[in-house]
N, C-alpha and C positions, 0 to 999 in steps of 0.2 A: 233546677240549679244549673247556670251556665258552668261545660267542663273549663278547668282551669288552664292555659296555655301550657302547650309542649315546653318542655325545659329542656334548652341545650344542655344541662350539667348531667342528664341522663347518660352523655355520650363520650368516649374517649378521642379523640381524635384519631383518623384512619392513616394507617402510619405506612402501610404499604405502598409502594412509590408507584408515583402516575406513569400509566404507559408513555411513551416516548410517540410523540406524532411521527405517523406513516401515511407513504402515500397511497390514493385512494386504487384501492384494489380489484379487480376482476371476480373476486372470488363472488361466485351468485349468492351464498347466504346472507354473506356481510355488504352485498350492496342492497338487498331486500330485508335488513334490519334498516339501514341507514334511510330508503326510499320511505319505507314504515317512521319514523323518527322524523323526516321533512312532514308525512303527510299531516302526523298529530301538532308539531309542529304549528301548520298551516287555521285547522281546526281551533286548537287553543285561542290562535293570535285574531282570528275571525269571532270570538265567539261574544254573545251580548250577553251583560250581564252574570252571573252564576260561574264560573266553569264546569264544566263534567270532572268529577271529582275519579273517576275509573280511569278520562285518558288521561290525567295528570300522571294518575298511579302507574300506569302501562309504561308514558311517558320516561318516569322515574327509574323503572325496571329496565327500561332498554339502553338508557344511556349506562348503566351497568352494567349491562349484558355487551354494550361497545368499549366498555374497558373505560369510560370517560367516569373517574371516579368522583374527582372533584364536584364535577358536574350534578353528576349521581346523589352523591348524600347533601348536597344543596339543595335539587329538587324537592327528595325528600324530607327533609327537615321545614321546607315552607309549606308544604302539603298536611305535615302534621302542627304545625304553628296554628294553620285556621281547621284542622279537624284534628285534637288530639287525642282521641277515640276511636278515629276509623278504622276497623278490624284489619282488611286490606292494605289500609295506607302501613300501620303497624308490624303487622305478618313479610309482607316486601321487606319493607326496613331493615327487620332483624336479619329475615334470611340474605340481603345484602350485604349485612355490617359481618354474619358470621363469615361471607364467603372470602369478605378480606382479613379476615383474622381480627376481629375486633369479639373478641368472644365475650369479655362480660357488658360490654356495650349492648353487642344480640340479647342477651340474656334479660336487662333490661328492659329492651324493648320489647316482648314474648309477653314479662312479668305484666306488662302495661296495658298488653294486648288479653292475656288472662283478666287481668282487673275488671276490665269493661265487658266482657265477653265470655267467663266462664262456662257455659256453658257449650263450647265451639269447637272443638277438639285438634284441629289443626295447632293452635300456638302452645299448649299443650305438648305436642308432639313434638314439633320442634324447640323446644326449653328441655322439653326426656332428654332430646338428640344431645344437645350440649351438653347439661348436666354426666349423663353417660360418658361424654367426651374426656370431662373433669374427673372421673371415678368415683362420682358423687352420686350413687346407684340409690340409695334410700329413695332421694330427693326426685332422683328419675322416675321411681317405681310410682309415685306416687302421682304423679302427671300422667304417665302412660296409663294409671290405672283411672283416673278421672274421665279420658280420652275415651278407654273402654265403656266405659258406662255410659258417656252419651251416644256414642259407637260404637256398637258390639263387632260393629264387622270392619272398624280402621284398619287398613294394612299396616300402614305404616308404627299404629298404635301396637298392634301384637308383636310388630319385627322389636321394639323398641324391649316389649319385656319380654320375650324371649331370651334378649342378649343379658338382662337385668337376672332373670332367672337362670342364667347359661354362669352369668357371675359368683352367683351363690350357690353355684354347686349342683341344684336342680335344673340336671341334664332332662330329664323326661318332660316336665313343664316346658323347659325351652324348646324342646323340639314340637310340641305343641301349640307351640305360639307362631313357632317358625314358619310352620306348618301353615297356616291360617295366614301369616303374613306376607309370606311369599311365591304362595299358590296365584300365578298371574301376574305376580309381580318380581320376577326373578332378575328382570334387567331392565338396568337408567342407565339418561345417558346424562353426561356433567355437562353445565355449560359451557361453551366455547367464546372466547373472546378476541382472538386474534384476527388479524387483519385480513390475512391472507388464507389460501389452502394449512388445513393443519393435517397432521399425523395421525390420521386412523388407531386407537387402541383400544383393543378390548382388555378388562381388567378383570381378573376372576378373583372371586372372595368366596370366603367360608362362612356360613349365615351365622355360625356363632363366636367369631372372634379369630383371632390370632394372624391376623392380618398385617401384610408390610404397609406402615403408615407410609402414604406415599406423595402425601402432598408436598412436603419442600421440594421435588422434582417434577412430579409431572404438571406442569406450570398449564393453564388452562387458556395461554393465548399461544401454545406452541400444539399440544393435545387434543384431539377431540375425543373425551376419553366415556366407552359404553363400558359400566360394568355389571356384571353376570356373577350373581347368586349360584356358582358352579351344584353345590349339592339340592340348591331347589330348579334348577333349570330344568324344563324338558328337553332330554337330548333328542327325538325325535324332531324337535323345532332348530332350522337351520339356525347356526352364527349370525348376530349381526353384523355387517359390511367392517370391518378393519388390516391392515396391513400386519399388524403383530400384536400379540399376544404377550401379557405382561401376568405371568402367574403371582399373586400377592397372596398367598395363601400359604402363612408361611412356619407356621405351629405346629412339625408330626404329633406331638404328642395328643396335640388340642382334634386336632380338623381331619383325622383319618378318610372318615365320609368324602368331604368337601375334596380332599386331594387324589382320593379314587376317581370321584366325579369330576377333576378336570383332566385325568388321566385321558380317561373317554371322549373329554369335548375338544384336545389339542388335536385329538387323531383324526378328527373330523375337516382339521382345518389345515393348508398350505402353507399359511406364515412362519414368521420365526417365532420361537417361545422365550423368552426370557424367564429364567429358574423352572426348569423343567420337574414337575412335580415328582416324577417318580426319584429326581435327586434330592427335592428336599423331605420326601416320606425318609430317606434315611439319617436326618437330622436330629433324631428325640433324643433324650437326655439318656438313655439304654444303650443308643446305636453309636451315638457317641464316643461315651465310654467304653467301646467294646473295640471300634475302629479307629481311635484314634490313640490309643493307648499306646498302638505297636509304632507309631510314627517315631524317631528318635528327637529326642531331646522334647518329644509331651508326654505331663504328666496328667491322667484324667483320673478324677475319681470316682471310688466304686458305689454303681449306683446299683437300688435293685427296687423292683415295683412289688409292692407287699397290700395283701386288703386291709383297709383300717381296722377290721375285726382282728384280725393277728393280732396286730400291736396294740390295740386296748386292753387287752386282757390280759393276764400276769404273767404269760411264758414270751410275750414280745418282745422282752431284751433279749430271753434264750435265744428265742428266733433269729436275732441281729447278731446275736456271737456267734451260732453257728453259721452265718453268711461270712463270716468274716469281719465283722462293724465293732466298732470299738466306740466310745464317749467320748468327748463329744461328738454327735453328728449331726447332722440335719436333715429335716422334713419336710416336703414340699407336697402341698396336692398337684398335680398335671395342669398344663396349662395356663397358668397364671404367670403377669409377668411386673417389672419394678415392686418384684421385694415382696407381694401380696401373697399371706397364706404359705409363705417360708418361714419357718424358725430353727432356734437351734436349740439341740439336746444336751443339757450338761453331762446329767445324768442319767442309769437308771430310775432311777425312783421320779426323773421328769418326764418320762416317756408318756405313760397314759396321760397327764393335764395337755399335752403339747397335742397329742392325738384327736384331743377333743376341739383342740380349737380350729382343725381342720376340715374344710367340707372337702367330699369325694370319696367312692368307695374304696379307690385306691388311693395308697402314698406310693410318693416315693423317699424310700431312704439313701441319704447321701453322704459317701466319706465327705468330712471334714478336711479341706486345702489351707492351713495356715498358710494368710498373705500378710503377715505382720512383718514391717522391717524392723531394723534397728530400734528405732525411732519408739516403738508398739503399733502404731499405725498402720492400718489395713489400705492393699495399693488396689485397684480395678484400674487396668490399663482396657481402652478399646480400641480396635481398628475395622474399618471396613474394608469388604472383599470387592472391588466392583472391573468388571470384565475381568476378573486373573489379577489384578495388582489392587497391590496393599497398602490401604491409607488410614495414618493416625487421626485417633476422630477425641478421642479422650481420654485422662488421666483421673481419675478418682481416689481422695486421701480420705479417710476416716478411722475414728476410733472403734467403730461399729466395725463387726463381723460382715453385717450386712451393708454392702457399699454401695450405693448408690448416688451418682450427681447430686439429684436435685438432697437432696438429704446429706451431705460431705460435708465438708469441713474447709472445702474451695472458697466458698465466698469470705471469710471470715480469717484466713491462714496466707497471706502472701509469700510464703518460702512454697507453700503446698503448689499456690498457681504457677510461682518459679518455676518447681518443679515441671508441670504439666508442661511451661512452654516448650524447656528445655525436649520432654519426647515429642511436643509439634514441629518442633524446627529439626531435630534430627535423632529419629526414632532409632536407626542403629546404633549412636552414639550410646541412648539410653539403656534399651535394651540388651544389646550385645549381639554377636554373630548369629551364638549358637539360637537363642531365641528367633531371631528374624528368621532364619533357615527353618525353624517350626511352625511359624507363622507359613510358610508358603508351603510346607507340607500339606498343613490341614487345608489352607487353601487350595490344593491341589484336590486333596480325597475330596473334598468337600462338593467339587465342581459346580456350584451356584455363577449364577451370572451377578446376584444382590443379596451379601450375606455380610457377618459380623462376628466379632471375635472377643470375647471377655475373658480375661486372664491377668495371672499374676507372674512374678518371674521368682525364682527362688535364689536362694546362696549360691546354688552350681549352675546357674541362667538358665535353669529348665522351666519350660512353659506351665504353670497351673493353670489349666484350662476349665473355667468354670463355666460355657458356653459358647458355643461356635450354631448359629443359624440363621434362618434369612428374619426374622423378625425385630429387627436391630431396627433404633428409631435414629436419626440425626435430629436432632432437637437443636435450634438457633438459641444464644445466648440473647436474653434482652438487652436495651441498649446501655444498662452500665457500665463506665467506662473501661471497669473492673476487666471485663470479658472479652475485650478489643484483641486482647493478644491470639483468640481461641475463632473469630471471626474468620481469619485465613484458611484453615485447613478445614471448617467447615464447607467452605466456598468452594475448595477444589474437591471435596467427597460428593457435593451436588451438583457441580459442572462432569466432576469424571460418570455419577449416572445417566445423565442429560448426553454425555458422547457416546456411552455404551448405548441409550435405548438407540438413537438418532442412528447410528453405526447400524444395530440389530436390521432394525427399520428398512433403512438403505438398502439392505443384502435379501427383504426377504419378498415374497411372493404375496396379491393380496388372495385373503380366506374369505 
């Protein structure tokens, strides 16, 4: 049975904007992509009958890789019109559409490349990779596990459930996945697409999570960016060639390992560090609360890390009274982050059901910060820290305890968005003195080069700080038109890290 032609309705359109023509450059890699590109090119236009269906796909891939987008998903898209099966033609595609943010488009295209191909473990991996990206772990787990069995020894297929297993709480599996997946493979490097010489960085991550999402900045036609698996690396194996050092590892509670282990690997190296790991080991929700409580006008709450056997078992509220803890409070396991594996304590007698619904052998227990105004309404104000100054990034309204954006009451409440403009346009109006002047407190203790600030402000404008560290996302508003007003101040929290890395850069020595 003849397969059925490719459907454009597979695809979303790619929405991220075409590079800007530049002139042709010196730089040696980018004229030995482009010499490569004339020669296929040449080949294609010569060719009798049939074409080679691998240089189309090569083809395809490098006008991507030149940043010529348009171009790019044209080729591709004709390549799969007369072959819509091709493992390769499909596999490129996705991994194209994902690198411009066309994520369920990629996803589609994986699924398609699954279809025809099940047995093949690559598209697999890369459909885990997304799916994971989504927090859509079941759906991961179950590819990465597919992966495995035709591949017992994928790297990519064990990094994948490692992080899956790292989610559900089963630390010892993930580190045995980690183990197997990143033995040899501790460092990639991302593609480059810019015209010119780029920016040397190397990027240290924690193999199992708590990473600064870094893509809205490190833009991949300005970066040439290697990153390093800090806690699988061999520190005996020098550094790869970079100008500065960009620590993204940015979770004390989560990456203890990871952040020791770049400890080790920044001493090795001359450059500049941005977010010096040993400043954000003191960021956990413990150190916190213990160092930022004494700042004036913040107020933190008392946190204390308890084993989940304590508090299952019937003396666990004693436990909590004799700390100090009152009802309601809340329960977090470590390391999680947007709201996952958080709840709140009414009561006693809620303690153990809440307990259970926890993985990890430890909690942690958390005073309770009432941010209701007037109104009942729960406020999460955020700001980011980037070089020393402080910029409003968002406002969050909900009837929930637990506030988060994507989950608020934003989209749906235009007084609530009023609101938010109101602290984008001018955040001391909103907040008040005494607040602003805590805000650069904690910014100060804090001393991160790329950090973030969640909080509430009370009756007396004192700061409830319900987290300050570098794992803060800037997340873009999609195009409704709703969201235009929240547009600007995103633009300047991702121009002011693009001047702070570019600055660091500039000042430092290559390692």
């Amino acid at each position: 049975m003849r397969p059925k032609p490719f459907s454009l309705v597979l695809f979303k359109p790619v929405t991220k904007p075409q590079a800007k023509a530049t002139a042709r450059s010196g730089w040696a890699p980018r004229l030995a992509q482009e010499a490569r590109l004339s020669e296929l090119d040449r080949r294609l236009a010569s060719r009798q009958g049939e074409a080679d269906i691998a240089i189309e796909i090569e083809r395809a891939a490098l006008l991507g890789a030149l940043d010529r987008r348009g171009d790019a998903q044209a080729a591709f898209i004709d390549i799969l019109r007369r072959h819509p099966t091709h493992f390769s033609a499909l596999n490129e595609f996705g991994t194209w559409l994902a690198a411009q943010g066309a994520i369920d488009a990629a996803c589609r295209v994986y699924a398609e490349a699954i279809l025809h191909h099940p047995e093949n473990p690559m598209a697999r991996v890369n459909l885990g990779n997304l799916l994971l990206r989504a927090n859509r772990h079941a759906e991961a787990r179950t590819h990465y596990e597919a992966a495995l069995k035709a591949d017992p020894d994928h790297a990519a297929a064990h990094q994948g459930m490692g992080a899956v297993l790292s989610d559900e709480g089963d630390r010892e599996g993930a580190r045995e996945h980690f183990g197997k997946g990143f033995r040899g493979h501790a460092v990639s490097t991302l593609p480059y697409r810019g015209s010119g010489p780029p920016i040397p960085l190397l990027q240290l991550v924690s193999s199992g999570g708590g990473n600064i999402p870094t893509a809205p900045f490190l833009d991949d036609c300005v970066f040439l960016t290697t990153v390093v698996v800090a806690d699988h690396f061999d520190s005996k194996t020098p550094l790869p060639p970079h100008g500065l050092i960009f620590n993204a590892i940015g979770d004390a509670d989560l990456c203890q390992p990871a952040l020791e282990a770049a400890i080790r690997l920044i001493a090795t190296s001359r450059a500049p560090v941005i977010n010096d790991p040993r400043a954000v080991m003191k960021t956990g929700r413990l150190d916190n609360a213990a160092h930022l409580a004494a700042l004036p006008g913040v107020v933190t709450p008392k946190v204390l890390a308890v084993p989940r056997s304590h508090l299952a078992g019937p003396e666990g509220s004693v436990l909590l009274a004799d700390s100090g803890f009152t009802f309601p409070l809340l329960l977090r396991s470590p390391g999680y982050h947007t709201g996952r594996n958080f709840v709140l304590v009414e009561t006693a007698a809620d303690l153990a059901a809440a307990v259970a619904e926890l993985p990890g052998d430890e909690l942690l227990a958390i005073e309770y910060l009432d941010a209701r105004g007037q109104d009942g309404s729960a406020r999460k104000y955020r700001v980011m820290m980037i070089g020393g100054k402080i910029f409003p990034l968002h406002l969050a309204i909900s009837r929930n305890w637990k506030v988060h954006y994507f989950t608020s009451d934003m989209a749906d409440k235009p007084d609530h968005r009023q609101e938010e403009m109101a602290f984008l346009e001018d955040m001391r109006a909103v907040l008040g003195d005494k607040a602003i002047a805590a805000l650069h407190a904690v910014c100060g203790r804090l001393a991160l080069d790329y950090a973030g600030i969640d909080f509430a402000v009370n009756a007396d404008g004192d700061l409830l700080l319900f987290e300050a560290n570098a794992t803060m996302v800037i997340a873009s508003p999609d195009n409704d038109p709703r969201w235009a007003y929240r547009r600007g101040a995103i633009t300047a929290v991702i121009d002011a890290v693009v001047a702070m890395i570019r600055q660091k850069a500039a000042g430092g020595k290559a390692g």
